[in-house]
C-alpha positions in Angstrom: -9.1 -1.5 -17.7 -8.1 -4.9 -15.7 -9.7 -7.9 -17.1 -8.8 -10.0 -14.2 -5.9 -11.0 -15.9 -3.1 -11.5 -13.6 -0.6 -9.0 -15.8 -3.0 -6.3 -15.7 -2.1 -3.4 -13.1 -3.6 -3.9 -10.1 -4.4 -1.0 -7.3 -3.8 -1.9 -3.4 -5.7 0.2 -1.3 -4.5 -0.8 2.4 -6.5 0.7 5.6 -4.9 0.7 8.9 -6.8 1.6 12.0 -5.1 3.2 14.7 -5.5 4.5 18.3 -4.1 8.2 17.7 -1.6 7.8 19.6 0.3 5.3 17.6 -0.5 7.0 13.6 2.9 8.7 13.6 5.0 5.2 14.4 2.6 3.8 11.9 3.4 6.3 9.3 7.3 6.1 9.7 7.3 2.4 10.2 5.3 2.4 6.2 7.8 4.8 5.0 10.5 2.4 6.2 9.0 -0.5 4.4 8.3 1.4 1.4 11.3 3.3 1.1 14.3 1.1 -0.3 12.5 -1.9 -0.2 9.0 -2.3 -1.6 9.9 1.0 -3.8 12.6 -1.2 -5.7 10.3 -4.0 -6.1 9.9 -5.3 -9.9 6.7 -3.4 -11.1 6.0 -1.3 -8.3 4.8 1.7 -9.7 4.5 4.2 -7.4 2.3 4.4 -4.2 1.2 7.7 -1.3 0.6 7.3 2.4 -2.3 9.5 3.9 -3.1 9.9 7.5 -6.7 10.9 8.5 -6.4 14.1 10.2 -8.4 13.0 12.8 -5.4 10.3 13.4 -8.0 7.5 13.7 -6.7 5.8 10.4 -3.5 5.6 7.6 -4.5 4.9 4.3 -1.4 3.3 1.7 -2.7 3.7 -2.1 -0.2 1.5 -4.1 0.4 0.9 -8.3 1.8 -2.3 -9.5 2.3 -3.0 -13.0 0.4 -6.6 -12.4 -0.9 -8.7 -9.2 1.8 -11.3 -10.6 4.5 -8.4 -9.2 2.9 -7.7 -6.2 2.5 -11.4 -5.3 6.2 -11.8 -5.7 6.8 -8.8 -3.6 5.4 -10.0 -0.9 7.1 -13.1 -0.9 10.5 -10.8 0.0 10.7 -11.0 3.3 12.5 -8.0 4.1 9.2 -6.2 4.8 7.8 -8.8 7.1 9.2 -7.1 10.0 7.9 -4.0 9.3 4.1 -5.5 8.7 4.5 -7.3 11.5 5.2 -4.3 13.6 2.9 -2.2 12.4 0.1 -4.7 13.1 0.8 -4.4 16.4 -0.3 -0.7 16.3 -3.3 -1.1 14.2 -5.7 -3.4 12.3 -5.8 -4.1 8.8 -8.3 -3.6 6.4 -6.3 -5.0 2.6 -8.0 -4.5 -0.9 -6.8 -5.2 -4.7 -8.7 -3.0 -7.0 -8.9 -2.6 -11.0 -8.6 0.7 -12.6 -12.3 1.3 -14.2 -11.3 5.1 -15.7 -8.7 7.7 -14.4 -9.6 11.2 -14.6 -7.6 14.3 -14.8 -8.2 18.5 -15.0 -9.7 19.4 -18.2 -7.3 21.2 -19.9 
């Protein structure tokens, strides 16, 4: 469980909406960013894209191993460009969550 310590992992759940039209070039334009860049990133733990199936929104759920890593991420500016172009497609609703409990199948 976070404490609100700035080591403790950290959850980024990012919400794009999007006309339709545009969710595929917002997907591959994420996958872009992700892959090679933000995925070699210093504590990035892992992270999935979903796409509503209605195409209205793309949801990015991402792990870092502390806020501390993801704020030095973003200060690469190698995804910028990707960011930038993908706000041009959709708005962007940004949120930093603690874990409270994970759950998994009983066994």
């Amino acid at each position: 469980m976070n404490n609100g310590n700035d080591t403790d992992p950290v959850t980024l759940i990012n919400v794009f909406s999007v006309d339709p039209a545009d969710q595929q070039q917002l997907v591959d334009l994420l996958i872009k960013a992700t892959d090679g860049i933000v995925d070699g990133a210093p504590g990035f733990l892992g992270s999935r894209l979903h796409r509503r199936v209605d195409g209205t929104k793309v949801t990015m759920v991402a792990q870092w191993r502390s806020a501390g890593d993801y704020a030095a991420m973003r200060a690469d500016r190698r995804p910028l460009p990707f960011l930038e172009e993908a706000l041009k497609l959709a708005s962007f609703a940004p949120g930093m969550y603690e874990v409270v409990r994970d759950f998994a199948p009983r066994q």
